[in-house]
C-alpha positions as CSV (number, residue, x, y, z in Angstrom):
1,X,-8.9,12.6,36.9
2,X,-11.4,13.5,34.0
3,X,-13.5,15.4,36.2
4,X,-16.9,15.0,37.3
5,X,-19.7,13.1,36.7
6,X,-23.7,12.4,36.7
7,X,-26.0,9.4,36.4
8,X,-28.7,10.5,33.7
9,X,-32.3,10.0,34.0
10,X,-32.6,6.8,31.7
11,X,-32.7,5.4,35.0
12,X,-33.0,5.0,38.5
13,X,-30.2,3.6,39.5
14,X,-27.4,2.1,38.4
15,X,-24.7,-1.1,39.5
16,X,-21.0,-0.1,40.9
17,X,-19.3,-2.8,40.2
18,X,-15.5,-4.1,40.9
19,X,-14.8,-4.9,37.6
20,X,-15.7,-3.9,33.4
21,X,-18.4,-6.1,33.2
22,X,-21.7,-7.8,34.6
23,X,-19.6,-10.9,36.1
24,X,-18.0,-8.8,38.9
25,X,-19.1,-8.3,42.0
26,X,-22.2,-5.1,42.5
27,X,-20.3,-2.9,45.6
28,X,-23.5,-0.3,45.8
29,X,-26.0,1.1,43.7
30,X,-26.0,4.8,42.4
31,X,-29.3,6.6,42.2
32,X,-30.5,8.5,39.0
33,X,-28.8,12.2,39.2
34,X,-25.9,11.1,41.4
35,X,-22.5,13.1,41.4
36,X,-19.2,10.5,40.5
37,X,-15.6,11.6,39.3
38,X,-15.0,10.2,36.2
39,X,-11.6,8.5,36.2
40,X,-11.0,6.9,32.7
41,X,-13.5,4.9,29.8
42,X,-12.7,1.4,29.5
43,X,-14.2,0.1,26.2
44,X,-18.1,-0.2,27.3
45,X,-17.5,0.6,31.0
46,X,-16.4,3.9,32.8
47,X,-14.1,3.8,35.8
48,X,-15.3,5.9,38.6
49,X,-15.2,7.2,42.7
50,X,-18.0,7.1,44.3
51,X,-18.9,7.7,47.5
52,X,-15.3,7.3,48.5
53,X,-15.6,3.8,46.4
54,X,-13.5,3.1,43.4
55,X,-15.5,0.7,40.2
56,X,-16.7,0.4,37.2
57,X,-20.2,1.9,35.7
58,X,-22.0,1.0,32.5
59,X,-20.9,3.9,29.8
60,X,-24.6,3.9,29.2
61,X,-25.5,5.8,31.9
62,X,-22.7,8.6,32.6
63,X,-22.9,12.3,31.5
64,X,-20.0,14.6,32.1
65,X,-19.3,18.0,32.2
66,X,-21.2,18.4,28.7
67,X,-19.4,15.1,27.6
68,X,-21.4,12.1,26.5
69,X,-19.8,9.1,27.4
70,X,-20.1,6.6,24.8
71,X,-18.6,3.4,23.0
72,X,-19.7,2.8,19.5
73,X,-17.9,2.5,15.9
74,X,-17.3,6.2,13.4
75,X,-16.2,6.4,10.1
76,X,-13.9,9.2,9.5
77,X,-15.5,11.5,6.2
78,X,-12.9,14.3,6.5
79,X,-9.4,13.1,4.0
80,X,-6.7,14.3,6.2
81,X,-8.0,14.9,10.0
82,X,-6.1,16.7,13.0
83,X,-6.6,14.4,15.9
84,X,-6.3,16.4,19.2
85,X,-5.3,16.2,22.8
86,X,-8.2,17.7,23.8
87,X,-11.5,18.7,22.7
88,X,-10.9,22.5,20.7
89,X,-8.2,23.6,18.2
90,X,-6.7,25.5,20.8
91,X,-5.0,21.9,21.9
92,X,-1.9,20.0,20.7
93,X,-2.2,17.5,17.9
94,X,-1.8,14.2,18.4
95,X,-1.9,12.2,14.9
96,X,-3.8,12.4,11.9
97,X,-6.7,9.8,10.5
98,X,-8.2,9.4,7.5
99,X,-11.6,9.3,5.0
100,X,-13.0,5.9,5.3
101,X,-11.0,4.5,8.7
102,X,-12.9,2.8,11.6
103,X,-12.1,4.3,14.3
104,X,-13.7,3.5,18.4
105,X,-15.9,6.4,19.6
106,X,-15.7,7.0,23.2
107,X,-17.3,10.5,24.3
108,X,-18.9,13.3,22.5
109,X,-17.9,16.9,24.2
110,X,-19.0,20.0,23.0
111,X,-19.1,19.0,19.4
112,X,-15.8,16.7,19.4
113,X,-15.7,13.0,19.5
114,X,-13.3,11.2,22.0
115,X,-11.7,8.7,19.6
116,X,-9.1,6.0,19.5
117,X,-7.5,4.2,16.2
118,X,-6.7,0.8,17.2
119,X,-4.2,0.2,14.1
120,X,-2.5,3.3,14.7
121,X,-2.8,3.1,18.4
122,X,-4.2,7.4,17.7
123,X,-6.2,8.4,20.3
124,X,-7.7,12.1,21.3
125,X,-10.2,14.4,19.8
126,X,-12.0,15.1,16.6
127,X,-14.4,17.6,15.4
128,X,-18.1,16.1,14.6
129,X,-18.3,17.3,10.8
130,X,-15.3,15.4,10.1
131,X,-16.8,11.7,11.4
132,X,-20.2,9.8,11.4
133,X,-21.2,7.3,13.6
134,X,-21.2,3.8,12.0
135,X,-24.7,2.1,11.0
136,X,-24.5,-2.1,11.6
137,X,-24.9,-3.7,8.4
138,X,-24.1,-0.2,6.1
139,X,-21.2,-0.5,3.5
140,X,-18.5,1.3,5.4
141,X,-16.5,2.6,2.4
142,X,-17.1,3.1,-0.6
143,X,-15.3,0.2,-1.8
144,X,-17.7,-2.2,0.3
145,X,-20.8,-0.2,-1.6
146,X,-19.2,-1.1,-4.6
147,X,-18.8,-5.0,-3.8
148,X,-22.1,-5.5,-2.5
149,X,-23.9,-3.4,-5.7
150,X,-22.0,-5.8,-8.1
151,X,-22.6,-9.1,-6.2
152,X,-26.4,-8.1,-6.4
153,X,-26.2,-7.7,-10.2
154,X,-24.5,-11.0,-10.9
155,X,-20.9,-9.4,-11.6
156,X,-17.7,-11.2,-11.6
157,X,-15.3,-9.1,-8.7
158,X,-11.7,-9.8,-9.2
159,X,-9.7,-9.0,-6.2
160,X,-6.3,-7.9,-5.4
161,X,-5.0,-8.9,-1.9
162,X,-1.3,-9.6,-1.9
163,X,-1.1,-8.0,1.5
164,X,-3.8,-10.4,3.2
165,X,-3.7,-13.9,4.8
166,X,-5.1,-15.7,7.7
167,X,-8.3,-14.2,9.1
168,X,-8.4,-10.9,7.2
169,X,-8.1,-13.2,3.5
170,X,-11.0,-15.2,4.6
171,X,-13.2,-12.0,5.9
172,X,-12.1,-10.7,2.1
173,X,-13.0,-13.9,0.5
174,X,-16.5,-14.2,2.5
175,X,-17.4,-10.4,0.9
176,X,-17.5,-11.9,-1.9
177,X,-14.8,-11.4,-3.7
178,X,-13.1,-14.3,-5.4
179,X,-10.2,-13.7,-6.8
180,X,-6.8,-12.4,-6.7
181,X,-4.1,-11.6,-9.1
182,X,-0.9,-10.6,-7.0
183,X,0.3,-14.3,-5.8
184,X,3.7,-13.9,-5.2
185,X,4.5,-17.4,-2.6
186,X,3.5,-20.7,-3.4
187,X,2.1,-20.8,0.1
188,X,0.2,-18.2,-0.8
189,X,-1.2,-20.3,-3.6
190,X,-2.3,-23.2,-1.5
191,X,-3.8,-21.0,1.1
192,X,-6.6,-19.0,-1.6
193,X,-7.0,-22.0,-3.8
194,X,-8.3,-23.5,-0.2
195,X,-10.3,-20.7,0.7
196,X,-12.2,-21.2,-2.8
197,X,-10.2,-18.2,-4.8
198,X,-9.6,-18.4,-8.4
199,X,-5.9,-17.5,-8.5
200,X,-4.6,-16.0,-11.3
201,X,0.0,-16.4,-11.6
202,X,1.4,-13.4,-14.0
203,X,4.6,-14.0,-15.2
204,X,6.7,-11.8,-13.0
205,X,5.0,-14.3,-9.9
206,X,5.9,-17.1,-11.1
207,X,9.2,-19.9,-9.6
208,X,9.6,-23.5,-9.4
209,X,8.1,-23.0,-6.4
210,X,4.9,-21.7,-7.4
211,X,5.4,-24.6,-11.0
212,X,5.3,-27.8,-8.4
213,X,2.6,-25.8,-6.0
214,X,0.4,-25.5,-9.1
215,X,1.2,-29.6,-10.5
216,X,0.3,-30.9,-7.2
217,X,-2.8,-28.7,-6.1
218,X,-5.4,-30.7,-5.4
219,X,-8.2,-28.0,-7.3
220,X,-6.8,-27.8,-11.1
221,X,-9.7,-25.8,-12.3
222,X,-9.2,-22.7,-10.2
223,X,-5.5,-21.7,-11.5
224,X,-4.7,-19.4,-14.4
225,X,-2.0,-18.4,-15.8
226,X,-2.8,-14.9,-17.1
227,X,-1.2,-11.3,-17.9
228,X,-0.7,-8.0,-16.2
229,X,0.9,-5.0,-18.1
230,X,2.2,-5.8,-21.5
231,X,4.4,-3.0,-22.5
232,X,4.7,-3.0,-26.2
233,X,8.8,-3.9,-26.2
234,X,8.1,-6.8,-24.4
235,X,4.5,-8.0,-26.0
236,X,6.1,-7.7,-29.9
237,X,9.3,-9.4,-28.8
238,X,8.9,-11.9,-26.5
239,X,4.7,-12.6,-26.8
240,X,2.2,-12.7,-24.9
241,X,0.0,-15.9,-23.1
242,X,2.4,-18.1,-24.8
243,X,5.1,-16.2,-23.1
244,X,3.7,-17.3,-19.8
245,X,3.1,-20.9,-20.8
246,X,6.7,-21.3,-21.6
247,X,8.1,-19.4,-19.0
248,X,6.2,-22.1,-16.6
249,X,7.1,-24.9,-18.2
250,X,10.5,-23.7,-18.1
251,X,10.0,-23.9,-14.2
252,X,8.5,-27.1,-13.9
253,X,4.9,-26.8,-14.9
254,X,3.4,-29.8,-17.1
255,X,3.0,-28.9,-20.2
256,X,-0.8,-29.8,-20.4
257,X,-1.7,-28.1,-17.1
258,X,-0.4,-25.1,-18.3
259,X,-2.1,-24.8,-21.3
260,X,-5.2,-25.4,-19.3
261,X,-4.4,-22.7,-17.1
262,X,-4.4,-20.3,-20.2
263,X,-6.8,-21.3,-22.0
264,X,-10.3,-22.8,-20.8
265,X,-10.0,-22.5,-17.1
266,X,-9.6,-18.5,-17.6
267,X,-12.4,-18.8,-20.2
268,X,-14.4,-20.4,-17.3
269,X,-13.6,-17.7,-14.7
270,X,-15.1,-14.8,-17.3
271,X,-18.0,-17.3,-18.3
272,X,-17.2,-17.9,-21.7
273,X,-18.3,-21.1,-22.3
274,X,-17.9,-21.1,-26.1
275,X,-14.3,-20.6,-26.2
276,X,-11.6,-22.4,-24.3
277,X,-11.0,-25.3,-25.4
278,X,-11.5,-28.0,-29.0
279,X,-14.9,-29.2,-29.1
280,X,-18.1,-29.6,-30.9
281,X,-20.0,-26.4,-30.6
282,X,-17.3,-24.2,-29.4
283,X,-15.9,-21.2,-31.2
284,X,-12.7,-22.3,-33.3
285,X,-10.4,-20.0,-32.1
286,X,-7.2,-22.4,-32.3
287,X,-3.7,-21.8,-32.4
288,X,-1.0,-24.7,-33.9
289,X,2.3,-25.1,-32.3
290,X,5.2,-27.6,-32.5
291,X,6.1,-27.5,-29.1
292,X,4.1,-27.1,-25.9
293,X,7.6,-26.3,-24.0
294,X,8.4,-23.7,-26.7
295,X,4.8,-22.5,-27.8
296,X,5.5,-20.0,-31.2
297,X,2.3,-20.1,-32.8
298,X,2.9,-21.0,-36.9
299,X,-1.0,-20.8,-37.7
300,X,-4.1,-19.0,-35.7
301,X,-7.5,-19.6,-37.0
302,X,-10.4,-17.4,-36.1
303,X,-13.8,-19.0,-35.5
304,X,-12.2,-21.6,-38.0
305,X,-10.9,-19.4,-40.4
306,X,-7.1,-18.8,-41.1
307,X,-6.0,-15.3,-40.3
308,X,-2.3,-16.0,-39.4
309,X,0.7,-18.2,-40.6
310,X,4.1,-17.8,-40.1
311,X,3.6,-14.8,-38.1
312,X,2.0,-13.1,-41.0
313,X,-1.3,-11.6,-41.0
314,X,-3.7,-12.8,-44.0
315,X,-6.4,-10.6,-43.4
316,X,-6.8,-6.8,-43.1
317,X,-7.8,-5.7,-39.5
318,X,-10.9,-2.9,-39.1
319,X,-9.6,0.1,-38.1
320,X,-12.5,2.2,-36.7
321,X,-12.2,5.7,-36.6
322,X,-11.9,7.0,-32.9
323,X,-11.1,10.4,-33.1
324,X,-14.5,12.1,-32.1
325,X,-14.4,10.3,-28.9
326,X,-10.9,9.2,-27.7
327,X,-9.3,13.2,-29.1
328,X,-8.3,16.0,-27.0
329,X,-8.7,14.2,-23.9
330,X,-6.0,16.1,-21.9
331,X,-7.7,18.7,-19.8
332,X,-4.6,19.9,-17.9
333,X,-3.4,23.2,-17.9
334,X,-0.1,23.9,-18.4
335,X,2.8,22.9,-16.0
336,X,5.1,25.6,-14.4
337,X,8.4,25.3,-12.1
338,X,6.9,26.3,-9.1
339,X,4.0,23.9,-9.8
340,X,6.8,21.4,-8.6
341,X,8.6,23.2,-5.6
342,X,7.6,21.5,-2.1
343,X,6.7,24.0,0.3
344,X,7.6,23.4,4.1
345,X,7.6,24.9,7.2
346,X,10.0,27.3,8.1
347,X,12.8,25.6,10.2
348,X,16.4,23.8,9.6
349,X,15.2,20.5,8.4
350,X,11.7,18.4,7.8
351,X,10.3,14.8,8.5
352,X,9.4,13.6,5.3
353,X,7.6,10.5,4.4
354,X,9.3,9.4,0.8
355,X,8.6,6.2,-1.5
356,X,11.3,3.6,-1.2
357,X,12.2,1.6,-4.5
358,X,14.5,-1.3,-4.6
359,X,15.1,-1.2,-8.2
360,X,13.8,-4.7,-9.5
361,X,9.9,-4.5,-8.7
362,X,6.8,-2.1,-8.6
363,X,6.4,-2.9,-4.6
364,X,7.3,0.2,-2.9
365,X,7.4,0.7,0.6
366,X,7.3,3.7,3.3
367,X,10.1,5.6,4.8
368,X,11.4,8.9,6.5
369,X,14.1,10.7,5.8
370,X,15.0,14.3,7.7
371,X,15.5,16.4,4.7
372,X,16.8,20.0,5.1
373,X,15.1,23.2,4.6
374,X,16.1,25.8,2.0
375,X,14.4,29.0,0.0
376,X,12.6,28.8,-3.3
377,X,12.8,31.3,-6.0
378,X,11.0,33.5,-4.1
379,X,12.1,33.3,-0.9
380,X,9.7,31.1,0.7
381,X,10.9,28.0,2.6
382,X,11.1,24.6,0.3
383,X,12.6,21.1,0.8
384,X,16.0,20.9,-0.8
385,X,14.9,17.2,-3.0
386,X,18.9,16.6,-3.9
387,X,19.7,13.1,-4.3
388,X,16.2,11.8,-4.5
389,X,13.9,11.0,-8.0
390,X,10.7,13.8,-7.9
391,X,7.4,12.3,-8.8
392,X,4.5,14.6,-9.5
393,X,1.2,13.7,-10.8
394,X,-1.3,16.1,-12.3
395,X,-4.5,15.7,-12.6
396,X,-5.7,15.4,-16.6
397,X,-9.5,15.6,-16.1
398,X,-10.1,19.3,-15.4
399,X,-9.2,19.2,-12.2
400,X,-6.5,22.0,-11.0
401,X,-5.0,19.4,-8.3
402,X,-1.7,17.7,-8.1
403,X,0.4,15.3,-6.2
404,X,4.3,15.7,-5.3
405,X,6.3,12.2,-3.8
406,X,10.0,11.5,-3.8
407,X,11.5,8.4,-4.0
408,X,14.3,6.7,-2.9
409,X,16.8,4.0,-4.8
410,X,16.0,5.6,-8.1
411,X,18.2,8.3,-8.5
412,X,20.2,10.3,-9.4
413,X,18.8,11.5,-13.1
414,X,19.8,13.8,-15.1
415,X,16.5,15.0,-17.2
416,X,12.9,14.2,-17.0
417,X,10.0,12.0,-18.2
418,X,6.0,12.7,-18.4
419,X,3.7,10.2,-19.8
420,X,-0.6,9.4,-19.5
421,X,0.1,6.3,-20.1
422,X,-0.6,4.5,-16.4
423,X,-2.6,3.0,-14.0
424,X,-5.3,3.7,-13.3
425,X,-6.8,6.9,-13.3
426,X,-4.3,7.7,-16.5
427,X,-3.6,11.1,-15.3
428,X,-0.2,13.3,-16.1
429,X,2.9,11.6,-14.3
430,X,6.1,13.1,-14.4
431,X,9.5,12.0,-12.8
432,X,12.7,13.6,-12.7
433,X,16.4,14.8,-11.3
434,X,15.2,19.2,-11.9
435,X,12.0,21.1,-11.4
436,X,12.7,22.5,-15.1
437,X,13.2,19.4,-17.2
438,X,10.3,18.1,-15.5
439,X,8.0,21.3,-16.2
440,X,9.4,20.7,-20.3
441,X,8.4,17.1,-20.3
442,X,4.6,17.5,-19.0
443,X,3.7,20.4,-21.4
444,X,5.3,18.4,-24.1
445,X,2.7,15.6,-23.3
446,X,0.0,18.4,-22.8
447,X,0.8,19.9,-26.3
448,X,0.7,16.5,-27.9
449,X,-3.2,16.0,-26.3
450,X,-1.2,12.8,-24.1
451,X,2.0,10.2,-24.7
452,X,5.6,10.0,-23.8
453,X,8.1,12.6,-23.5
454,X,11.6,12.8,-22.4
455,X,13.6,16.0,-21.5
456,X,17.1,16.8,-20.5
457,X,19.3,19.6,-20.1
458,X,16.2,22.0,-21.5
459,X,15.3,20.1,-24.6
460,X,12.8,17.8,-25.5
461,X,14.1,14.2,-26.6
462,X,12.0,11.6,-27.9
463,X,8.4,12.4,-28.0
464,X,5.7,9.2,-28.4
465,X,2.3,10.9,-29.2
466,X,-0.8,8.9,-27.6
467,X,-3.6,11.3,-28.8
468,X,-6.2,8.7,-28.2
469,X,-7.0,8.6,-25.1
470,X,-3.4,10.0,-23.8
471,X,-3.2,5.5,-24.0
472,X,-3.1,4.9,-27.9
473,X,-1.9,5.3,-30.9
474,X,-3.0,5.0,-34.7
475,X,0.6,4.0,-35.5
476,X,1.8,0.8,-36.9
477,X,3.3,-1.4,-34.2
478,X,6.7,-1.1,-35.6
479,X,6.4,2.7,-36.0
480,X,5.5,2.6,-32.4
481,X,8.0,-0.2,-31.0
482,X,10.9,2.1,-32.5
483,X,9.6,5.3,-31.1
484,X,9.3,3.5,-27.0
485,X,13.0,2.3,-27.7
486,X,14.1,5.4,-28.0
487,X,12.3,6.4,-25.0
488,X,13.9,4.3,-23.3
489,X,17.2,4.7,-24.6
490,X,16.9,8.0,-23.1
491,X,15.7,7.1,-20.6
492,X,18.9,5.0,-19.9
493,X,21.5,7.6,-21.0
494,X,19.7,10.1,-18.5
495,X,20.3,7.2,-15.6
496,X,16.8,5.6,-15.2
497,X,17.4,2.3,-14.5
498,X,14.6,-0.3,-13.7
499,X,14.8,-4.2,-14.1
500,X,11.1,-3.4,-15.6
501,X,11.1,0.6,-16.5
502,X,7.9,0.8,-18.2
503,X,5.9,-0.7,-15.4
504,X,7.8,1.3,-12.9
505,X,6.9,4.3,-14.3
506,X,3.3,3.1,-15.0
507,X,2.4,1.4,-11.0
508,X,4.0,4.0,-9.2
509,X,0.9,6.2,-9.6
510,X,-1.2,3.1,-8.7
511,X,-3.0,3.9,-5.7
512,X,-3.7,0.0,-5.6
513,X,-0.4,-1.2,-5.8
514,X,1.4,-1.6,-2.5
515,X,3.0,-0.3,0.3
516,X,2.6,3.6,-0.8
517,X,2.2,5.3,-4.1
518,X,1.0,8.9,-5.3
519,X,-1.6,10.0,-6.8
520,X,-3.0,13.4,-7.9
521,X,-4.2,13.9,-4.2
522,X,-0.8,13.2,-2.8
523,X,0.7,10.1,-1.2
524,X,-1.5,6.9,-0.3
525,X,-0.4,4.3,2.3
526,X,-2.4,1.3,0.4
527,X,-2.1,-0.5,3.2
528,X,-4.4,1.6,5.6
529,X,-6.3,2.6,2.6
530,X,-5.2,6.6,3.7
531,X,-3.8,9.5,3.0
532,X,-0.3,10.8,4.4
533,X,1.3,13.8,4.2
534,X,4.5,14.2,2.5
535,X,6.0,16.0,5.1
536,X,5.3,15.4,8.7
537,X,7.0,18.0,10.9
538,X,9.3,20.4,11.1
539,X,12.7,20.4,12.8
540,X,14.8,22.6,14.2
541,X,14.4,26.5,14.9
């Protein structure tokens, strides 16, 4: 029993009816001012007692007790909200939601909104300040402001939606947005190129699967095949777009689609309609190669003129000077131990939500492990991290904020590696197997204005300076190749081991890239586009 309730005055009367909606039966008629017990709300209808009559009563009309029955849509605005059994702090909680989430709105009591999370299946009490009740027809997020600003101004928005199919890919496609770079099934494939996508197959996607999908789609105009994260190693010894094209061919791709699918059908996509393809009045940018399975270029002309043969450059690059605006970009102050330590609540052992990485690819996914509970230096209570790879990411903008993660299947490492060089935000990440290797390699990176560090057993290793930007370097290539294999040499000896390292370490701070990553504000289930803590609850005395 929720207690009691009244009709309000915005009418007379009111219909008790047998069922939640205006199809059942009418049993009586309730009269403005009326006294009910309020049993339970039912999406738009309230179940009530009445009269010594049980039925159902339009929401609409029902006050109770200083709660205001309604049904209508909020939009959470708090990051990380206490949901509770009961309208006050002094009650239990019940689950958390987070900034941007729909959520159902049923009552409003005393300043607290009666909610329920339909994809959590959360449901309780929230104060007012930390939700908003949702305007039809607004942008909900910030993400659907952004989307509906750029379609107005005539922008190209790429989309990336490997998580999406059915219903929810088309709702995505009709906002707009089309296209999508994270293709990873063939069937996937068929199902955007029919929803009118442009699809766009990196290398890492790509099977004989996907090859005979793309030879016998029926739209050839919509596929490219295009690039994603092109670590230095791999761009100056394996190549790049013509990389791809042989690496599909190798599967089964014709040769001539998939030189369309790199050349003018991507020049399409970004509007460049000079470039593309050999034709009167386009730009000459050509390349010549033997073979279309094996595509090495052995010339390149630029807008018709010869800048390349035999993999030899015959005319000086620019090289602008960037320092005034790309320099002493690293606005981080420096890392210590305890900068690293996770605190928890006091008890034997703690739920704690970790990052689960198989090894091979930059898809993570969401677990929980019981971890137990020790002291840190000082005596406070910490999570004892053994056997797991520490992930902390620092914001390098000025901001005093960091995030802390662990991940699983990674580990165990002996030393520690900080780098800027990431997605997308670029800030300080830092992995590694001891809080004070880890503090070595980040202020390494900070005293070096951004780059790549490694650090083991209290000693700095290879450093790779990226003082432009914390991204770039005014290094030769070859200065710079020889510097990352180092790094990564290191890396190995300190038991880092990725099929793809570079992009591991790079996407894991992604907070894009699914199932769950961390950022500077802490771990992100990409999924539900949310925040989660990394430790849930405590256990134990």
């Amino acid at each position: 029993d929720n207690g009691s309730a009244v009709i309000d005055g915005n009418c007379s009367y009111v219909n008790l009816r047998s069922g939640p909606s205006t199809d059942h039966e009418i049993l009586t008629t309730i009269g403005e001012g009326s006294q009910l017990d309020l049993l339970s709300v039912d999406e738009e209808w309230c179940l009530v007692t009445y009269d010594g009559q049980e039925g159902y009563v339009n929401a609409e009309y029902v006050y109770s007790d200083g709660l205001s029955v309604l049904v209508t849509e909020g939009v959470v605005i708090g990051d990380c909200v206490n949901v509770r059994s009961g309208p006050s702090t002094d009650y239990s909680i019940a689950g958390k939601v987070y900034a941007g989430e729909r959520v159902t709105l049923t009552a409003l009591a005393d300043g607290w909104y009666a909610i329920t999370d339909e994809d959590s299946g959360v449901s309780g009490y929230i104060r007012g300040d930390y939700i908003r009740e949702y305007v039809p027809g607004e942008a909900s997020s910030i993400g659907e402001a952004v989307v509906e600003e750029a379609l107005k101004r005539g922008c190209l928005v790429d989309g990336h939606v490997s998580l999406l199919t059915g219903r929810d890919l088309q709702a995505f496609r009709a906002a707009g947005i089309d296209s999508d770079h994270t293709l990873r099934t063939a069937d996937k494939l068929r199902e955007e190129l029919a929803l009118g996508f442009n699809v766009q197959i990196q290398s890492g996607n790509l099977s004989r699967e996907m090859a005979e999908a793309m030879n016998s789609a029926p739209v050839q105009d919509q596929i490219c095949l295009v690039t994603d994260d092109v670590p230095l190693p791999k761009l100056m010894e394996r190549g790049h777009l013509n990389r791809v094209v042989a690496e599909a061919v190798a599967l089964g791709l014709d040769p001539v689609r998939a030189v369309r699918f790199a050349t003018i059908n991507p020049a399409r996509r970004l509007r460049l309609y000079d470039v593309g393809a050999i034709a009167p009045g386009m730009i000459a940018d050509i390349q010549l190669v033997r073979d279309l399975r094996e595509p090495r270029p052995e010339a390149v002309f630029c807008a018709g003129r010869l800048v390349c043969r035999g993999g030899r450059l015959l005319e000086p690059l620019p090289r602008p000077d960037l320092s005034a605006v790309l320099r002493g970009t690293v606005r981080c102050a420096p890392v210590a131990e305890s900068d690293l330590v996770i605190p928890a609540p006091a008890g034997e052992t703690a739920l704690v939500n970790v990052i689960r990485e198989d090894g091979v690819s930059a898809r993570t996914t969401r677990a929980q492990r019981e971890l137990p509970v020790t002291a840190d230096a000082d005596g406070h209570p910490a999570l004892d991290t053994g056997g797991y790879l520490k992930m902390a990411v620092f914001n390098r903008y000025g901001k005093r904020q960091h995030g802390l993660a662990l991940i699983e299947g990674m580990g165990p490492v002996s030393g520690a590696v900080a780098l800027t060089y990431g997605h997308d935000a670029h800030n300080l990440t830092v992995f590694g197997g001891n809080d004070a290797d880890m503090t070595l390699a980040a202020n390494g990176v900070i005293e070096m204005q951004g780059g790549i560090c490694a650090a083991s057993g209290g000693r700095l290793l290879t450093q790779v300076p990226l003082p432009l930007a914390g991204l770039l370097s005014p290094e030769r290539p070859e200065t710079l190749l020889a510097q990352l294999r180092a790094f990564l040499s290191d890396c190995a000896r300190m038991g880092f081991h990725h099929k793809d390292l570079m992009s591991f370490f790079t996407i894991m701070p992604l907070a894009v890239s699914p199932e769950i990553k961390c950022t500077d504000r802490g771990l992100v289930d990409v999924a539900h586009k949310r925040f989660l803590p990394l430790i849930e609850e405590r256990r134990g005395s």
